[in-house]
Backbone as ProteinMPNN parsed JSONL, in Angstrom:
{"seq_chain_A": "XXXXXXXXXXXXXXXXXXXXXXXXXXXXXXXXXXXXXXXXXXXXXXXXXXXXXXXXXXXXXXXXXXXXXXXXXXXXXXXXXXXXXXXXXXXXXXXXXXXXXXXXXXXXXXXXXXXXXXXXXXXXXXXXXXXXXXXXXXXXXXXXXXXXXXXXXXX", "coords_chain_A": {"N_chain_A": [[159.436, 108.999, 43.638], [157.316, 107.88, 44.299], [155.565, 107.725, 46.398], [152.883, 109.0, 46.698], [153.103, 111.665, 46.798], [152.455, 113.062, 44.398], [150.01, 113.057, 43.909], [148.913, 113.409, 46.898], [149.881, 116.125, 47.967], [148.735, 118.615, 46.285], [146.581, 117.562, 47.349], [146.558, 117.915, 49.354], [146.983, 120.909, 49.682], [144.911, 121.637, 48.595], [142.284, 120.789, 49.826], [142.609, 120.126, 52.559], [143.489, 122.465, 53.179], [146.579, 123.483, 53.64], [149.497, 125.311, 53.179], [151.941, 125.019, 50.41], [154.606, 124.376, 51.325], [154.204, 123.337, 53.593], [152.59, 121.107, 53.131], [154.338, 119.804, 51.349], [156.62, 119.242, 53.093], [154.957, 117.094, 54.836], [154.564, 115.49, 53.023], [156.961, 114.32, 52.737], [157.564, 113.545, 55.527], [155.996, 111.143, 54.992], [156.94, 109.997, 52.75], [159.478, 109.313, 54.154], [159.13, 107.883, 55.958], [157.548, 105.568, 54.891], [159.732, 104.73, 53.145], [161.559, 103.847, 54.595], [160.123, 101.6, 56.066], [159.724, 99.969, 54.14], [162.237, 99.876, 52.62], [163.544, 98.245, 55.117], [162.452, 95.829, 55.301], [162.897, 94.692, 53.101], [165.377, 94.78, 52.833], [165.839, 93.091, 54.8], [165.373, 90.331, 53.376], [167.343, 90.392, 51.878], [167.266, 92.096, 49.544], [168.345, 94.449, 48.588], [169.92, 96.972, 46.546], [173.187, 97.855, 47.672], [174.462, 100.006, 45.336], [172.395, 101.074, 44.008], [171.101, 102.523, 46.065], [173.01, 104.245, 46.873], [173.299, 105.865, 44.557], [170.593, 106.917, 44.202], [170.077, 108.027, 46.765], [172.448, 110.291, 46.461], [171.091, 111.827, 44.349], [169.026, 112.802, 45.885], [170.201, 114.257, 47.686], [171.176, 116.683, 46.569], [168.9, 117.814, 45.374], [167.493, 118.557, 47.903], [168.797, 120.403, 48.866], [168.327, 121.849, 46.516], [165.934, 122.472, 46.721], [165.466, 123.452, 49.297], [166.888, 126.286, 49.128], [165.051, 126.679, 46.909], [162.509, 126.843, 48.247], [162.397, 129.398, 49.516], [162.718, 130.945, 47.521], [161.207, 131.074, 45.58], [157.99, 131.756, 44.999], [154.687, 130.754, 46.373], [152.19, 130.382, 44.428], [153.531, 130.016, 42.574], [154.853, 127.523, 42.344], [152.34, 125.763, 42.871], [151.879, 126.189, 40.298], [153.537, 124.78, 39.116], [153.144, 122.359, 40.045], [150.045, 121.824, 38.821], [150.743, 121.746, 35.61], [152.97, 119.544, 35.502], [150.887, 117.762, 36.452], [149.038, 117.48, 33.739], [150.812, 117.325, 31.949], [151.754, 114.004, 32.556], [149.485, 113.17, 32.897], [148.797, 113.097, 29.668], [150.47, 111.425, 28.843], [150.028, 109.26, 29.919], [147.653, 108.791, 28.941], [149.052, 107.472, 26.612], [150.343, 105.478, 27.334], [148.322, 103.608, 28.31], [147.791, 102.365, 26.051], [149.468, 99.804, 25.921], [148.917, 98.621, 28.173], [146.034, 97.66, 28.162], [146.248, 96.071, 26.083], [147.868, 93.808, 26.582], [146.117, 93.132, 28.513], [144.229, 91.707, 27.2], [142.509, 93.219, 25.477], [142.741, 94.801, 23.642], [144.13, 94.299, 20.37], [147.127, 94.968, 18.977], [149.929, 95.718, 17.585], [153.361, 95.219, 17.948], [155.039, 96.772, 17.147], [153.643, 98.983, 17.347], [152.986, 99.21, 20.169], [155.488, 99.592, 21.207], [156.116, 102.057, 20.117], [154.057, 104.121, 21.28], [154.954, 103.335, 23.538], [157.439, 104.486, 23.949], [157.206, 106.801, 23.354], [155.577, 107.819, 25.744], [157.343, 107.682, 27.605], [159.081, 110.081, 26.983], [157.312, 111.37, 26.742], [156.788, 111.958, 29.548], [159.594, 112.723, 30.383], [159.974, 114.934, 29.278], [157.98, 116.602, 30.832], [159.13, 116.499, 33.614], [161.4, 117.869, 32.825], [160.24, 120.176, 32.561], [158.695, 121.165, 34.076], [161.309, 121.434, 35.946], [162.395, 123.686, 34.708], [160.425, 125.386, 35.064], [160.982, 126.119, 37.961], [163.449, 126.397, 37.651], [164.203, 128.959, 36.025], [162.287, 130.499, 38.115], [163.671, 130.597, 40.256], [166.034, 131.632, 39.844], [165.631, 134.242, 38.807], [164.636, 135.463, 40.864], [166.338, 135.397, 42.669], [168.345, 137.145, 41.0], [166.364, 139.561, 41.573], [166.577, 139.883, 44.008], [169.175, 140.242, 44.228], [169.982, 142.57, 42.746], [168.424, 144.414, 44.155], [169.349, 144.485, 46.8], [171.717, 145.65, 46.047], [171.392, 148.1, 45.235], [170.42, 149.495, 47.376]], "CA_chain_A": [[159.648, 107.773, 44.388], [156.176, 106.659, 43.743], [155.04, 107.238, 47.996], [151.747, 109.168, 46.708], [153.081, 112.76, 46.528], [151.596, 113.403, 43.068], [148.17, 113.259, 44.547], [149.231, 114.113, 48.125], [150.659, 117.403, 47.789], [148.013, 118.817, 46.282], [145.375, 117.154, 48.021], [146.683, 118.352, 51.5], [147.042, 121.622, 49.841], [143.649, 121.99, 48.295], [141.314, 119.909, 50.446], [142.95, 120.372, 53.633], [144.389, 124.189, 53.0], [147.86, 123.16, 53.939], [150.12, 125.763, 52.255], [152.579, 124.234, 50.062], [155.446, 124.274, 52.208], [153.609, 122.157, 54.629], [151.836, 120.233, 52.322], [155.374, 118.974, 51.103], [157.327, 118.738, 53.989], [153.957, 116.0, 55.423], [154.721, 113.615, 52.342], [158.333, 114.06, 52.864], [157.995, 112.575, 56.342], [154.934, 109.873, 54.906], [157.514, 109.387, 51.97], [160.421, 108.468, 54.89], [158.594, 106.459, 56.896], [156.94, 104.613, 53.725], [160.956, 104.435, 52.356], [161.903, 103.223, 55.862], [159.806, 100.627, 56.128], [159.733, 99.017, 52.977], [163.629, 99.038, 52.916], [163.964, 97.195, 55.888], [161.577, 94.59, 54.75], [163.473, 94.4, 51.727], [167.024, 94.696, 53.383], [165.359, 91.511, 55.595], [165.273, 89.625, 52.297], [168.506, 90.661, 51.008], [167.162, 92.054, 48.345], [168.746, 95.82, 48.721], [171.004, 97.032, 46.073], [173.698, 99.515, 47.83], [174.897, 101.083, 44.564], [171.01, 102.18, 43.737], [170.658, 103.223, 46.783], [173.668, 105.466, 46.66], [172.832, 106.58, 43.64], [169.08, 107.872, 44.562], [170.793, 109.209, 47.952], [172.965, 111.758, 45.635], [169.939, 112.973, 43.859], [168.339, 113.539, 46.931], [170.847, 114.754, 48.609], [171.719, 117.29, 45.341], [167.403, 117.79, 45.12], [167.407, 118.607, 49.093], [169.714, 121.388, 48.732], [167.933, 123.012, 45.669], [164.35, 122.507, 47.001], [165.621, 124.348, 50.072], [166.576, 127.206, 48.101], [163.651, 127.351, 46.073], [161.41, 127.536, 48.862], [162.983, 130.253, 49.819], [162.784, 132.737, 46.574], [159.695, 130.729, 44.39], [156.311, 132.046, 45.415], [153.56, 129.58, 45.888], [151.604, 130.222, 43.511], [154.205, 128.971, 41.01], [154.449, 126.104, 43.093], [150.938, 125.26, 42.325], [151.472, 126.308, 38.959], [154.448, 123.849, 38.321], [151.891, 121.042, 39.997], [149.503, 121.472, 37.788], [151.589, 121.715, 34.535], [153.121, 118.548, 35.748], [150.104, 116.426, 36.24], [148.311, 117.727, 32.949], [151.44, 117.024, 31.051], [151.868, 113.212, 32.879], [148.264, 112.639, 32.047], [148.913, 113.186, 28.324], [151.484, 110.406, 29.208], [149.705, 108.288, 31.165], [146.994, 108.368, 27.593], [149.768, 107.116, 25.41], [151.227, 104.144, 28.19], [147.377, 103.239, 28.005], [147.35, 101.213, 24.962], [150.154, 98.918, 26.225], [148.006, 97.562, 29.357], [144.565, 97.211, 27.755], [146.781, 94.942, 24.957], [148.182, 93.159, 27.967], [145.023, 92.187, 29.006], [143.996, 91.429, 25.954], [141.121, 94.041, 25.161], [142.513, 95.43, 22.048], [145.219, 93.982, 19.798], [148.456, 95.738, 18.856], [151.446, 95.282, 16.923], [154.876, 94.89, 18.865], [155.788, 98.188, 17.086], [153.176, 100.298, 18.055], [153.543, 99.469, 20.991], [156.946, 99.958, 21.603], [156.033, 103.811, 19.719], [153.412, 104.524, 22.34], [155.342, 103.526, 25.617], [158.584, 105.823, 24.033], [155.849, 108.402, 23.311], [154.995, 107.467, 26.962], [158.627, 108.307, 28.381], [159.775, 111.371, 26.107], [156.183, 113.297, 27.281], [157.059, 112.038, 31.622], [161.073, 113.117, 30.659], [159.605, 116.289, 29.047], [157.076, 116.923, 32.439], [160.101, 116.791, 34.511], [161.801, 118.896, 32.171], [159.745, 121.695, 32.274], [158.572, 121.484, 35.951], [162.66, 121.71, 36.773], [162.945, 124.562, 33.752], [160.046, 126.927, 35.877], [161.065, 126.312, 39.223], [165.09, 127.15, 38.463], [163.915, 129.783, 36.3], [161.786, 131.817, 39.297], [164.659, 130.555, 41.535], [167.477, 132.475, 39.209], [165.096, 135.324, 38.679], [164.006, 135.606, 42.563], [167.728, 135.801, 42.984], [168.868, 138.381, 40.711], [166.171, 140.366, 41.754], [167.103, 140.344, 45.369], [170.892, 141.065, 44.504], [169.284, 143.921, 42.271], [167.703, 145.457, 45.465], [171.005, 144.991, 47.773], [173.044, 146.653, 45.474], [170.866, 149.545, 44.827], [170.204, 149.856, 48.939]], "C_chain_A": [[158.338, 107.01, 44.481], [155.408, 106.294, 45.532], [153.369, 108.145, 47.693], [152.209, 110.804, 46.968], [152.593, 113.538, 46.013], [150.755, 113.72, 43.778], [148.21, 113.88, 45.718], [149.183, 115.549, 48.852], [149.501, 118.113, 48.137], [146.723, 118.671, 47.026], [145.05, 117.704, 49.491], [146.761, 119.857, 50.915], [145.527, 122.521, 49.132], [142.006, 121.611, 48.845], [141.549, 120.349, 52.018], [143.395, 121.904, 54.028], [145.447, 124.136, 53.524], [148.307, 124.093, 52.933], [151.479, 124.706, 51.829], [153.604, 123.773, 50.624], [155.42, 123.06, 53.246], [153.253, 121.09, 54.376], [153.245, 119.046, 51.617], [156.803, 118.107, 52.136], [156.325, 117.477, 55.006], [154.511, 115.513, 54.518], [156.125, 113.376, 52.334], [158.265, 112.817, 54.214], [157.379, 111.183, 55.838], [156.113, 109.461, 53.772], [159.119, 108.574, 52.668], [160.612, 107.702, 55.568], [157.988, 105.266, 55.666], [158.41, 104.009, 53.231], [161.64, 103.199, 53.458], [161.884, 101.643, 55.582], [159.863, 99.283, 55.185], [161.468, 98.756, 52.294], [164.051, 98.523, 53.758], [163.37, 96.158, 55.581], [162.278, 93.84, 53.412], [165.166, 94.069, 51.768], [167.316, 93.167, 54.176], [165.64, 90.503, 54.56], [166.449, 89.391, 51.373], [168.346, 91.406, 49.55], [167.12, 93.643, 47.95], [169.808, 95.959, 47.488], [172.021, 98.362, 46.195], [173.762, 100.644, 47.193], [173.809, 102.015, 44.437], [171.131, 103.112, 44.779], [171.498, 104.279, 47.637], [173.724, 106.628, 45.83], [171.926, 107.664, 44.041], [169.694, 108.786, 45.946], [171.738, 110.511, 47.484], [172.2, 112.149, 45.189], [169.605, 113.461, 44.418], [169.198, 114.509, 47.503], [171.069, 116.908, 47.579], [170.164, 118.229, 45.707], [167.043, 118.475, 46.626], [167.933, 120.206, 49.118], [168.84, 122.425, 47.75], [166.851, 123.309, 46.217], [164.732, 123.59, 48.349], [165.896, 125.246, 50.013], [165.716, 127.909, 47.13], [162.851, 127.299, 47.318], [161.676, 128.789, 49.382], [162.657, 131.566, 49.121], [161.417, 132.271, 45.713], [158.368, 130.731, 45.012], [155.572, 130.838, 45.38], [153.193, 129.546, 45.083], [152.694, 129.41, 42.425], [154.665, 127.715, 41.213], [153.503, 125.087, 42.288], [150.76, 125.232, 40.661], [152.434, 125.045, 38.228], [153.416, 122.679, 38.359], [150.9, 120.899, 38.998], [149.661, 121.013, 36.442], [152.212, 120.403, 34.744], [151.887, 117.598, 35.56], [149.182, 116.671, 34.986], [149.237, 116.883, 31.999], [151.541, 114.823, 31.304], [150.165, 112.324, 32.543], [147.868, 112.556, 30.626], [149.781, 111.654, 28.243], [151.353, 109.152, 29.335], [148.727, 107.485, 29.577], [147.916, 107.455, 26.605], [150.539, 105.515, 25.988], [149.771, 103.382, 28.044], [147.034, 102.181, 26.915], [148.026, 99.726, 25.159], [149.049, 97.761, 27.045], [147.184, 97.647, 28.716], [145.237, 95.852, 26.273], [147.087, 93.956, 26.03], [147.037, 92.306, 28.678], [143.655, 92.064, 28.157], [142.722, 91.887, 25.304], [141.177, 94.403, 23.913], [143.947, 94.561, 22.27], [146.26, 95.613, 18.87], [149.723, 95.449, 17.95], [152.234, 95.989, 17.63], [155.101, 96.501, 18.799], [155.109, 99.827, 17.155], [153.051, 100.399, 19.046], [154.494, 100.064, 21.832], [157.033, 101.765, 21.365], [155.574, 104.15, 21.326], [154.174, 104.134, 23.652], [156.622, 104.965, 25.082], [158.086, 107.063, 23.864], [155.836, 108.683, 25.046], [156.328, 108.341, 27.862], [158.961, 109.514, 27.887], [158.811, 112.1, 26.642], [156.843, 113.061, 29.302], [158.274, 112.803, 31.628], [160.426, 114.651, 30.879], [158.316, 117.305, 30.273], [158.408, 117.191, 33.549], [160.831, 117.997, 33.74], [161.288, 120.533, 32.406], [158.951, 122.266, 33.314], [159.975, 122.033, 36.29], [162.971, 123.168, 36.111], [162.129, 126.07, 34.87], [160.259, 127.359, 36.911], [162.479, 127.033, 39.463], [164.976, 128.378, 37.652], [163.253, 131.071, 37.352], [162.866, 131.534, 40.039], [165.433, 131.465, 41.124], [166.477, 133.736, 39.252], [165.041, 135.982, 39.897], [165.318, 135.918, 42.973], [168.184, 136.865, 42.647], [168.172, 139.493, 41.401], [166.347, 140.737, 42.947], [168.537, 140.856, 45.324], [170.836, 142.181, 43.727], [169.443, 144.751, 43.734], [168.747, 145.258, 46.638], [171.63, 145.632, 47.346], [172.788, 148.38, 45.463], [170.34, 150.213, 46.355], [171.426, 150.822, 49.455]], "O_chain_A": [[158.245, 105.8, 44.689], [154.92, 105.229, 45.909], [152.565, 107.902, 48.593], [151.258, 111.311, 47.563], [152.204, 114.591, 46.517], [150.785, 114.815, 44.339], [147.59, 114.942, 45.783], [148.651, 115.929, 49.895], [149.071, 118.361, 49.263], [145.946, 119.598, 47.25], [144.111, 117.861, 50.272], [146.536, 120.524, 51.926], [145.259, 123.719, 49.215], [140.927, 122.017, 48.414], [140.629, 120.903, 52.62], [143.58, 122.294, 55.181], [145.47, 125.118, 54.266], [147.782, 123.988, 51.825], [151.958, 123.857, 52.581], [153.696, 122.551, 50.505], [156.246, 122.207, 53.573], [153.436, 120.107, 55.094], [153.129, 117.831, 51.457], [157.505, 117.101, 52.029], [156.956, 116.939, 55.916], [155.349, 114.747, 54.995], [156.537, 112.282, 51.947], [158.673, 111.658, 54.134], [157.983, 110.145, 56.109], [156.309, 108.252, 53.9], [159.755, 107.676, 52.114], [161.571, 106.999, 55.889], [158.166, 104.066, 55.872], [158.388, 102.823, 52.899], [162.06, 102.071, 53.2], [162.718, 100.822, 55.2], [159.993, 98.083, 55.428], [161.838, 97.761, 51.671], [165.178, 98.091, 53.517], [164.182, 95.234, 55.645], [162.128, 92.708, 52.953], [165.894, 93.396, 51.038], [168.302, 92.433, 54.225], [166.33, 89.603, 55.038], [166.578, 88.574, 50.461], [169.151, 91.303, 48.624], [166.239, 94.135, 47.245], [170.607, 95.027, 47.406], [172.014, 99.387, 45.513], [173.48, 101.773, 47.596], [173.881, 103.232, 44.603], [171.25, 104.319, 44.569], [171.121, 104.94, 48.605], [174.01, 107.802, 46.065], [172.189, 108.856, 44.2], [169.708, 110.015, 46.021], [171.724, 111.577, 48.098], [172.211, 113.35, 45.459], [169.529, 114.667, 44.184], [168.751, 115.624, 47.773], [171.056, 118.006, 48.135], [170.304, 119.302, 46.294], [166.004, 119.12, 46.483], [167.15, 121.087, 49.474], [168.657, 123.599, 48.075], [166.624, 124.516, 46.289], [164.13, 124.662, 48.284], [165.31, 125.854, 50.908], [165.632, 129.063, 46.709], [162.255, 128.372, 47.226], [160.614, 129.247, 49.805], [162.429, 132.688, 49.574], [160.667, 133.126, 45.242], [157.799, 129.737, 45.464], [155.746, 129.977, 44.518], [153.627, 128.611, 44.41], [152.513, 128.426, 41.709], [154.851, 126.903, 40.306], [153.694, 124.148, 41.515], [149.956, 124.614, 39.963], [152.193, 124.498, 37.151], [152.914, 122.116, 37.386], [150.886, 119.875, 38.315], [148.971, 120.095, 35.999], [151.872, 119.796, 33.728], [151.855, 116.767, 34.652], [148.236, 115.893, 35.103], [148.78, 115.948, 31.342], [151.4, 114.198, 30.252], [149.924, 111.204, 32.091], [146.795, 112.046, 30.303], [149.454, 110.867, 27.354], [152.091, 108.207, 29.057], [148.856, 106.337, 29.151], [147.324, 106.715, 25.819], [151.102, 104.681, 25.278], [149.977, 102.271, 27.555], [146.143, 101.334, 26.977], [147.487, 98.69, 24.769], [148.597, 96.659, 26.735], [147.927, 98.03, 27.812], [144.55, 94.977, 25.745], [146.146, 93.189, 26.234], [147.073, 91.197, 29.21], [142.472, 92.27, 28.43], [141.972, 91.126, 24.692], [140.236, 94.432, 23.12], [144.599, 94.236, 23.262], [145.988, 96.732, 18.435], [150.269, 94.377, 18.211], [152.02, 97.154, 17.966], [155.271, 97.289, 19.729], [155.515, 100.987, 17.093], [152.936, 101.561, 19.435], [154.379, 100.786, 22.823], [157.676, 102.563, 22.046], [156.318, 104.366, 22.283], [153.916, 104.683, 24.723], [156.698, 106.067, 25.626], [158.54, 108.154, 24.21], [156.104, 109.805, 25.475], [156.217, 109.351, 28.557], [159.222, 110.214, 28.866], [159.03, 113.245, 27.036], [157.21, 113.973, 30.043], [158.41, 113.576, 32.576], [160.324, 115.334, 31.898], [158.056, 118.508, 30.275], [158.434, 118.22, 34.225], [160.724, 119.119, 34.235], [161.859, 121.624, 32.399], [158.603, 123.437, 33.461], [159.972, 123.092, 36.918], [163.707, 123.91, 36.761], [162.64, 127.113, 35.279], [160.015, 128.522, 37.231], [162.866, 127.73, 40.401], [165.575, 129.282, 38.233], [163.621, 132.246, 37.364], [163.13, 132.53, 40.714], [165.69, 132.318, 41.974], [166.867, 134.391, 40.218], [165.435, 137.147, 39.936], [165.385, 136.867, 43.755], [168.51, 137.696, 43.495], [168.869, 140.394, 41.868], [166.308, 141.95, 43.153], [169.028, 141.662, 46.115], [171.745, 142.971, 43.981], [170.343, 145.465, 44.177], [168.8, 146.194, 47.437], [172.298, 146.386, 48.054], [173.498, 149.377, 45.595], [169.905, 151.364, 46.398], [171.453, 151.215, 50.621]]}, "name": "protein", "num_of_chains": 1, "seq": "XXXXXXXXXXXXXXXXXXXXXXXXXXXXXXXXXXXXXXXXXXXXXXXXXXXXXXXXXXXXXXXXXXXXXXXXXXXXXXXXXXXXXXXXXXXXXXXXXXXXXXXXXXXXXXXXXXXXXXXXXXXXXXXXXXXXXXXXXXXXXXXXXXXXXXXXXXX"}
């Protein structure tokens, strides 16, 4: 949602020693009061669009549910480990969206169609960051699971 999480998170959990838990449930509230505010300002204006914002309310709502589950069975550390892996991969990302804006403001020249490469370069590595943040977290979640219904059964 773009309220400063990315950086946040981490920051409260490496600067401040906030364990992650904590560290995410602070930008949750700074990301509901930041959501708040700036949709009423925007709702003032008319310039709300319900469907989106039914839309994004099922992800969350969907995203709310799993995240509360994974904190549950996914160790910190792999927490920290998805964060990182995330912003390494989004900074590979971030290199390749790079050529667009410096053409934009007219530092280097470009052709249309390398452009257009480098931003879909740009989206396919951010998809593939989400991808593979969501791939380690529901792996340890499914794992963290079996192995607890392992150790009930065998009790």
């Amino acid at each position: 949602i773009a309220v400063g999480g990315f950086i946040g998170v981490p920051g409260l959990m490496y600067i401040v020693g906030a364990t992650s838990i904590v560290a995410s449930a602070t930008e949750l509230v700074i990301a509901f009061v930041m959501g708040l505010g700036g949709t009423l300002i925007w709702a003032y204006y008319g310039m709300v669009d319900i469907r989106l914002v039914l839309l994004i309310l099922a992800g969350s709502l969907f995203g709310v549910q799993l995240g509360a589950i994974g904190t549950t069975y996914v160790k910190e550390y792999m927490i920290k480990y998805v964060m990182a892996t995330i912003m390494l991969i989004v900074a590979v990302s971030r290199f390749f969206a790079l050529p667009k804006y410096l053409n934009q403001l007219q530092l280097i020249s470009l052709q249309e169609s390398w452009i257009g490469l480098m931003t879909t370069a740009s989206f396919a590595i951010m998809c593939l960051a989400l991808l593979i943040g969501a791939s380690i977290i529901l792996f340890s979640l499914f794992k963290a699971r079996r192995l607890e219904k392992l150790s009930s059964v065998s009790v």
